[in-house]
C-alpha positions as CSV (number, residue, x, y, z in Angstrom):
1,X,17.0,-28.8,0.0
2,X,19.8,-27.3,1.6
3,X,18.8,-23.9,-0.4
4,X,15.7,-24.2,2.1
5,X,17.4,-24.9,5.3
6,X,19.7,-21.8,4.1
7,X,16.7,-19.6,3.8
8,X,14.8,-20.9,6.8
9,X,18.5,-19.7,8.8
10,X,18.5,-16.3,6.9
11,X,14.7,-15.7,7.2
12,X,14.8,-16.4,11.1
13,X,18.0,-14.0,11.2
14,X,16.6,-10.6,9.5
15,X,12.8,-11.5,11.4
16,X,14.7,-11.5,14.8
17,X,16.8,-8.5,13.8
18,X,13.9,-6.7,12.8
19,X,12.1,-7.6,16.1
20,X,15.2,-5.8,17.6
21,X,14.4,-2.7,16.0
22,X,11.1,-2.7,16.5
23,X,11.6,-3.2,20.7
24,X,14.4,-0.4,20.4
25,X,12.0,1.9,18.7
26,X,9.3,1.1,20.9
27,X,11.4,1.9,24.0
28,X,12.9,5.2,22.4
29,X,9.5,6.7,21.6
30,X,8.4,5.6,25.4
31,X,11.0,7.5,26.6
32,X,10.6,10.2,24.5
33,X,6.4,10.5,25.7
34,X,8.2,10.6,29.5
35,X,10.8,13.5,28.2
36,X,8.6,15.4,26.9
37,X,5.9,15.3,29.7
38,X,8.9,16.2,32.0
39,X,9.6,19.2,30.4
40,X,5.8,19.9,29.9
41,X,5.6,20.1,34.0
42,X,8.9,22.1,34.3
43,X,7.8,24.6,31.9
44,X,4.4,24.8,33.9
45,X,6.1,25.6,37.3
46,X,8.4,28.1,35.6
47,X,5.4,29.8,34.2
C-alpha cells in the first residue's frame, strides 16, 4: 500500500515536470515563429 501512495507521489511529480517542459518548449518555438518573422520583414526593407 504505501508502495502505491509512493508511486501515485512520484507519477504526479515527473507528469507535472514534464508538463513544464512541454509549456517551455511551447513558448520557445512561439517565440522563435515571432523572431524569425522579424527578421523576415527587416530583411525585406533592407532589400
Amino acid at each position: 500500500m504505501i508502495g502505491f501512495i509512493i508511486g501515485l507521489f512520484v507519477g504526479a511529480f515527473i507528469g507535472v515536470a514534464l508538463m513544464c517542459l512541454c509549456n517551455a518548449a511551447s513558448s520557445a518555438d512561439e517565440d522563435m515563429e515571432k523572431l524569425n518573422e522579424l527578421e523576415n520583414r527587416k530583411d525585406d526593407v533592407n532589400d
